[in-house]
N, C-alpha and C positions, 0 to 999 in steps of 0.2 A: 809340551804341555806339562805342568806339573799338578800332577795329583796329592801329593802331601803324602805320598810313600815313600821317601826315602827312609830306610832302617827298618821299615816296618816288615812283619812278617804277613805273607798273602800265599792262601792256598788258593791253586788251581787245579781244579778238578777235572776227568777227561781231557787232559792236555797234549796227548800224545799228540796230535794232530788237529787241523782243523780252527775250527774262535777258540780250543781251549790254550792252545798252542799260541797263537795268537795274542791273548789274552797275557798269558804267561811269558811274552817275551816284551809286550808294553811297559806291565808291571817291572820289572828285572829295569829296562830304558826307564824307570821312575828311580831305581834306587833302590826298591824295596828287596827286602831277603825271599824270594821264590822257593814254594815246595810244590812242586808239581805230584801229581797223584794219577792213577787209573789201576784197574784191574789187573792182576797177575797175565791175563790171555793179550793185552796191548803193550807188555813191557816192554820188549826189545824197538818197537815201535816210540814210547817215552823214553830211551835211551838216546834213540836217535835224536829227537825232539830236545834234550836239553843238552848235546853235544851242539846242536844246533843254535840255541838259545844263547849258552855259554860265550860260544864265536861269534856270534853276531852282537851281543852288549857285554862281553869281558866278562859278565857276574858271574858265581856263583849259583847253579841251583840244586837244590837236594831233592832226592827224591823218594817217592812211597811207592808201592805198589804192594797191592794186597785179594786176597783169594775171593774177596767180596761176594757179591752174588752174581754167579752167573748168567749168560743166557737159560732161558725156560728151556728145557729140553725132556718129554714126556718120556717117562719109563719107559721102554720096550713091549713088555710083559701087559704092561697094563692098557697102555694104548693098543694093542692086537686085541686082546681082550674085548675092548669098546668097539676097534675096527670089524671084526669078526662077527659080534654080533649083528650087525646090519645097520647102527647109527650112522647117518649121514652126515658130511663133513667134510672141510672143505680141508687138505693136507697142504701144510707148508712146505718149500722145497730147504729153509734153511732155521737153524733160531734166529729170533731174534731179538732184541735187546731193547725191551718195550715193556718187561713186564720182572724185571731183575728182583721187586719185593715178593713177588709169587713164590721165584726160584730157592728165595733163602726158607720159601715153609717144605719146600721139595727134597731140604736136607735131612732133614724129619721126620716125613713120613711119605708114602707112595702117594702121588697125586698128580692129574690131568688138569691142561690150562689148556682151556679155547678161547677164542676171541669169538664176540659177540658181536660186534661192530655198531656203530652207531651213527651209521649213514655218512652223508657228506656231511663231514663237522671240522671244525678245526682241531690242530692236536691236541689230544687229554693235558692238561696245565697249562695251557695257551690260557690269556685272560680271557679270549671272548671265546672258550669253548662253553657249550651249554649240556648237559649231560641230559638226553629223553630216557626218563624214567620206563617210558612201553617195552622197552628192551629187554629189562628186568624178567618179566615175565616169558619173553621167548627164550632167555638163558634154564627159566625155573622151567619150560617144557623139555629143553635138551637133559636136563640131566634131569627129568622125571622118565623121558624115555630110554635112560640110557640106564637108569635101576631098574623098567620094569625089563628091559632086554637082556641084564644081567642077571 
């Protein structure tokens, strides 16, 4: 197939693995100059992935990895805090990597991220997900309960 990428430069984003890896080894079989990219925590992982890349189409690929935003991971201090007081809540066993613009305001300043869910929906930026607004307000109870308990 040719795509009209030869020379061209094409970043590939989360490419350590998986469609992005994928993605970035098509490209590269096009011609194009590849810079693969992901997080500073999947690096040695994107290493592999363009040692990989590299062997399998000859090219060249460069790479980035950067400190970005991490997974959400709730202060300590401050989630005891909320735990303690008696809000109810459901504990996650791992972070996870759903909500990385939250994490970059957590550099900032002390702050809790809960999922509020919203039913059986498809994923958040999927085209046909539909966002129900009634949610809204079960969010605006948890943390009205969670300041008077504080």
């Amino acid at each position: 197939m040719d795509l009209g990428l030869k020379d061209k430069v094409v970043v590939c984003m989360s490419s350590a693995s998986g469609f992005g890896k994928g993605i970035a080894t098509e490209f590269a079989h096009e011609g194009a100059k590849v810079v693969v990219c992901t997080s500073e925590a999947f690096k040695a992982e994107l290493d592999q992935a363009v040692i990989d890349i590299e062997k399998e189409t000859g090219c060249t690929v460069d790479v980035h990895a950067n400190d970005g935003s991490p997974a959400v991971w709730n202060p300590d201090e401050l989630f005891d805090r909320v735990r303690n007081a008696g809000v109810d809540f459901e504990i996650l066993d791992k972070p996870v990597m759903i909500s990385e613009d939250f994490s970059w305001y957590q550099r900032h300043l002390p702050a809790l991220f809960f999922f509020l869910g919203c039913g059986p929906a498809p994923a958040l930026h999927a085209d046909d997900f539909t966002f129900d607004e009634s949610i809204l307000t079960v969010g605006s109870d948890f943390w009205k309960e969670i300041a008077a308990k504080l």
